[in-house]
Structure formats: structure tokens, C-alpha cells
N, C-alpha and C positions, 0 to 999 in steps of 0.2 A: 845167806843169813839175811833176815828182816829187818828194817830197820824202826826205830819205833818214834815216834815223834812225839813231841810234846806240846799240844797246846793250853796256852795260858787263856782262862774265862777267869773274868772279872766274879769274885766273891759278891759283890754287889753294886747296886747302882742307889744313890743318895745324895739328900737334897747338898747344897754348900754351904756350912755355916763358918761364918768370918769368926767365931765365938771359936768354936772347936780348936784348939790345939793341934791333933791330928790331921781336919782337915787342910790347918795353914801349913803345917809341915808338908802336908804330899803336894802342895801346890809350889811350895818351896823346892822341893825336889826335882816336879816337874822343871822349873825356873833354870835350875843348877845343872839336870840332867836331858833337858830336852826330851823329856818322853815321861808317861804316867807309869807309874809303878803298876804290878798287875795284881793288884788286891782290891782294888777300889777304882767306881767308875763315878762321875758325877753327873746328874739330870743334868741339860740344856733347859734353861727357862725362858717364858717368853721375857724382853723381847728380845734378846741375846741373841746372836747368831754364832757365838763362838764361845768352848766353855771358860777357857782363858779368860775373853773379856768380862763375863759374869763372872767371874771370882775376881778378879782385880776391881771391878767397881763393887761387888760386895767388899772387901778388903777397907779401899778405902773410906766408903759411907761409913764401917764398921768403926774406923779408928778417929776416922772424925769425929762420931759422936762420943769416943772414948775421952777426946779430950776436949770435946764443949765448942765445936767449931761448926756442929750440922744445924743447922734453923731448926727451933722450936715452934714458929709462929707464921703466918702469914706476913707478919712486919717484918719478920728477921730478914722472911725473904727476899720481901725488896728494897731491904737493905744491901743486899747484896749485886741486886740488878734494878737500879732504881728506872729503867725506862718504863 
């Protein structure tokens, strides 16, 4: 008797938005479960070398400016890094 294997392809591949619900969810999962689920794949963008760290800095850029902490200005800036 034959045996029949199953492989798992990624429905798709798509950008990472820190917006999306879903997407923070499967990166949450990832987080929790140490591995991607296999519905969804996400682009590597430059200059990332890992998709992890691209989601986790979109994540927090994302939530900074959700509560008013990301620089709007060139002042803000270096206000923050005055050298």
C-alpha cells in the first residue's frame, strides 16, 4: 500500500501590516507556537534580514505612533538624540 503525503503550500505571500489584526495575530502565534502557521507567508523587506525582526520593528513603530511617542518633525528628533 502507498502512502500518501501531504504537503503544506503557503496560500499566500503578503506585505506585514502592524494595522491588521490577523496579521498581528499569526505573528502572535508564531511568538507562542514557534513556528508559522501554513496559511500565510510574509514578504522579507529590504533592510530586514529576518521576517521576525521586520514584524517586531513594524509592530513597535506601529504602536508608538498609536500613542503619540513616534517624532513628527525633524525637532522631535533630536530631541530625542540631541548629539
Amino acid at each position: 500500500m502507498s502512502q500518501v503525503h501531504r504537503i503544506n503550500i503557503p496560500k499566500q505571500y503578503i506585505r506585514f501590516d502592524p494595522a491588521n489584526a490577523e496579521h498581528r495575530q499569526k505573528y502572535a502565534s508564531f511568538i507562542v507556537k514557534g513556528r508559522w502557521p501554513d496559511d500565510i507567508r510574509f514578504v522579507l523587506e529590504d533592510p530586514f534580514h529576518t521576517v521576525p525582526t521586520m514584524m517586531e520593528r513594524r509592530l513597535v513603530e506601529y504602536f508608538l505612533k498609536q500613542q503619540g511617542d513616534w517624532p513628527k518633525t525633524e525637532a522631535e528628533i533630536h530631541k530625542l538624540d540631541p548629539v
